[in-house]
C-alpha positions as CSV (number, residue, x, y, z in Angstrom):
1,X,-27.6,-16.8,1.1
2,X,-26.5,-14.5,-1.4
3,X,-25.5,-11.7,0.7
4,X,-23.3,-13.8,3.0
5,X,-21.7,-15.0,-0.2
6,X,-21.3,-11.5,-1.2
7,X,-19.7,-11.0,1.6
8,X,-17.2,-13.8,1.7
9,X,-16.0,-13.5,-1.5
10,X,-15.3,-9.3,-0.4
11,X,-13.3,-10.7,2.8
12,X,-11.7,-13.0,1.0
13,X,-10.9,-10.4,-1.9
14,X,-9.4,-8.2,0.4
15,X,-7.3,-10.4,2.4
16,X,-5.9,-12.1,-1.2
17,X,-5.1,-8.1,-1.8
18,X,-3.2,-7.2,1.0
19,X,-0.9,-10.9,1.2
20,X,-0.3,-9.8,-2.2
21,X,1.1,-6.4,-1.3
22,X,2.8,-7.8,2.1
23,X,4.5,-10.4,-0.6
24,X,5.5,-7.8,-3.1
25,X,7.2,-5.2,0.0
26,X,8.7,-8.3,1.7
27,X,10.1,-9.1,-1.6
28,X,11.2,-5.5,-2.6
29,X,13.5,-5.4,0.8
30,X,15.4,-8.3,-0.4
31,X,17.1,-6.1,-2.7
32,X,18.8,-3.8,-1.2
33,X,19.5,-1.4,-4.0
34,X,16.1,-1.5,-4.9
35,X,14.8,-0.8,-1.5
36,X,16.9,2.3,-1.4
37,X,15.4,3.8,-4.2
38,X,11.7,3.3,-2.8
39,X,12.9,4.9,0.6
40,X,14.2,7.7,-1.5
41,X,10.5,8.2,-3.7
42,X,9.3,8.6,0.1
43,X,11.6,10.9,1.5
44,X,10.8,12.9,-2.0
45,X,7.3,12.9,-1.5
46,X,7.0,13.5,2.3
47,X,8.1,17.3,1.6
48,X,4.7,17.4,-0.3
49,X,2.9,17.8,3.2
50,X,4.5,20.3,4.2
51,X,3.5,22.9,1.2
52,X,1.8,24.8,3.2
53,X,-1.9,24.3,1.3
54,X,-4.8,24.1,3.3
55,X,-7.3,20.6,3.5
56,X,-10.5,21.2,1.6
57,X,-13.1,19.9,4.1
């Protein structure tokens, strides 16, 4: 019993998560000025994969 509770409170923990982020992004493209500067950060940070460093496997 304990286990399947375990479990349950896991699922629901991670589905309460990620409606929480969908809420916060869905909120962040209402403002437009603010969305721009997020889209920006990314652009900024995608040349960080191509630096030319290997992957530590």
């Amino acid at each position: 019993m304990q286990a399947v509770l375990d479990k349950a409170i896991e699922a629901y923990r991670r589905q309460y998560f990620l409606q929480k982020a969908n809420d916060a992004y869905a909120a962040l493209r209402k403002n437009a000025e603010a969305w721009q500067e997020e889209v920006k950060e990314r652009e900024a940070w995608d040349i960080t994969l191509g630096d030319g460093l290997r992957r530590d496997d």
